[in-house]
C-alpha positions as CSV (number, residue, x, y, z in Angstrom):
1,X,0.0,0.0,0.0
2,X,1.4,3.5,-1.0
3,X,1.1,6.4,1.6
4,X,0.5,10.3,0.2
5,X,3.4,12.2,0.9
6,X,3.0,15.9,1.1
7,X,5.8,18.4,-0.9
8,X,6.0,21.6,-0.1
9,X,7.3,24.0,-2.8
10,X,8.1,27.1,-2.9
11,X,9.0,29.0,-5.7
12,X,12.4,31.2,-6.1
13,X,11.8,35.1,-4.3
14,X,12.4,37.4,-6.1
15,X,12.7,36.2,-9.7
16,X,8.9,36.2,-10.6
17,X,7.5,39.3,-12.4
18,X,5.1,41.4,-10.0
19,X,3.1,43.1,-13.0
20,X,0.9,40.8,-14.0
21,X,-2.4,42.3,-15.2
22,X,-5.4,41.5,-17.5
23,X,-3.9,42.6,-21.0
24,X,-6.3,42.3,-24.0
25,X,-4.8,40.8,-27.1
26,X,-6.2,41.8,-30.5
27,X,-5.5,40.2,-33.7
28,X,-5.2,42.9,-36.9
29,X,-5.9,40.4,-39.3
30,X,-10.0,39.6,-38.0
31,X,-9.8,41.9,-35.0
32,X,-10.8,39.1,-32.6
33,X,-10.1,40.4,-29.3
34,X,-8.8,37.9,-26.0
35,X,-8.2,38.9,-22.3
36,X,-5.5,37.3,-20.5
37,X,-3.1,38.1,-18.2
38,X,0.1,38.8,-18.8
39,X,3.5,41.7,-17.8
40,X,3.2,42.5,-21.8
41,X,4.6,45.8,-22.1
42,X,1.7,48.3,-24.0
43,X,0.8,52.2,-24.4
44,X,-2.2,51.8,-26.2
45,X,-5.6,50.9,-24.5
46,X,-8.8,49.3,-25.6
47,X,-12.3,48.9,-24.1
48,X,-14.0,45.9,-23.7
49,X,-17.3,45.8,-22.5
50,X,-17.1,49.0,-20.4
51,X,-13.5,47.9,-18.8
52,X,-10.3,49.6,-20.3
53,X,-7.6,47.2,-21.2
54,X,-3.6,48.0,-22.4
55,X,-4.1,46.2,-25.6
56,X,-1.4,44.5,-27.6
57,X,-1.7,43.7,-31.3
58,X,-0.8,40.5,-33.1
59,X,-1.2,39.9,-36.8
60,X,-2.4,36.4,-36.4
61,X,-3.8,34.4,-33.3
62,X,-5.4,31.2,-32.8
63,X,-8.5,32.4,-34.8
64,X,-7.0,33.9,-38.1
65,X,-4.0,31.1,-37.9
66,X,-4.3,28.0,-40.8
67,X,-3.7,25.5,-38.3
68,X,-6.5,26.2,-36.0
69,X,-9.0,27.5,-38.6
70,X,-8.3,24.7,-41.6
71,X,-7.9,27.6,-43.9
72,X,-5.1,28.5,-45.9
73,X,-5.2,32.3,-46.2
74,X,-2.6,34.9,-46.9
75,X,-1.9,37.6,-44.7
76,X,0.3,40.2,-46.4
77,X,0.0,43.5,-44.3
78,X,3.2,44.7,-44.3
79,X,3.5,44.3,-48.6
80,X,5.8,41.5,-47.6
81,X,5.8,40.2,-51.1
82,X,6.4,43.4,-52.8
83,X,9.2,44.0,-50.8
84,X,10.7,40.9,-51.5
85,X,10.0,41.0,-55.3
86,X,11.9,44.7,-55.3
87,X,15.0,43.6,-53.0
88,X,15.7,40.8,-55.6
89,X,14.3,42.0,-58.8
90,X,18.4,43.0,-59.4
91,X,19.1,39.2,-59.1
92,X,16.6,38.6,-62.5
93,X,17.8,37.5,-65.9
């Protein structure tokens, strides 16, 4: 017969951040919006549902990403492509 034995852990002081905080995370590409917490750094704000949030934007999440949706989309906001096209457009015969 196996007894229970009880651990006690205790974490590191001193090493953990302090600033944790609800931090609302909102995807450009379908403007889906999440609350979690997190110490994300952010000066921008967004309210949701009468609450102001520091917001931090993503260009894809869990709702706009091809794995998670079964979609295969392109996301091109920064005119990734055309960049690309231009910086080695030199290299073409």
């Amino acid at each position: 017969m196996h007894t229970r034995k009880e651990y006690s852990i205790t974490m590191k002081p001193e090493i953990h951040p302090e600033n944790y905080r609800l931090v609302a995370f909102k995807d450009m590409s379908n403007d889906d919006v999440f609350i979690t917490k997190s110490t994300a750094e952010s000066k921008e704000t967004i309210e949701v549902d009468g609450v102001t949030y520091p917001v931090v934007k993503l260009e894809i999440s869990r709702t706009s990403h091809p794995f998670y949706t079964g979609k295969s989309k392109l996301v091109d906001t920064a005119g990734r492509i055309d960049k690309f096209k231009n910086k080695y457009a030199k290299f073409k015969k």
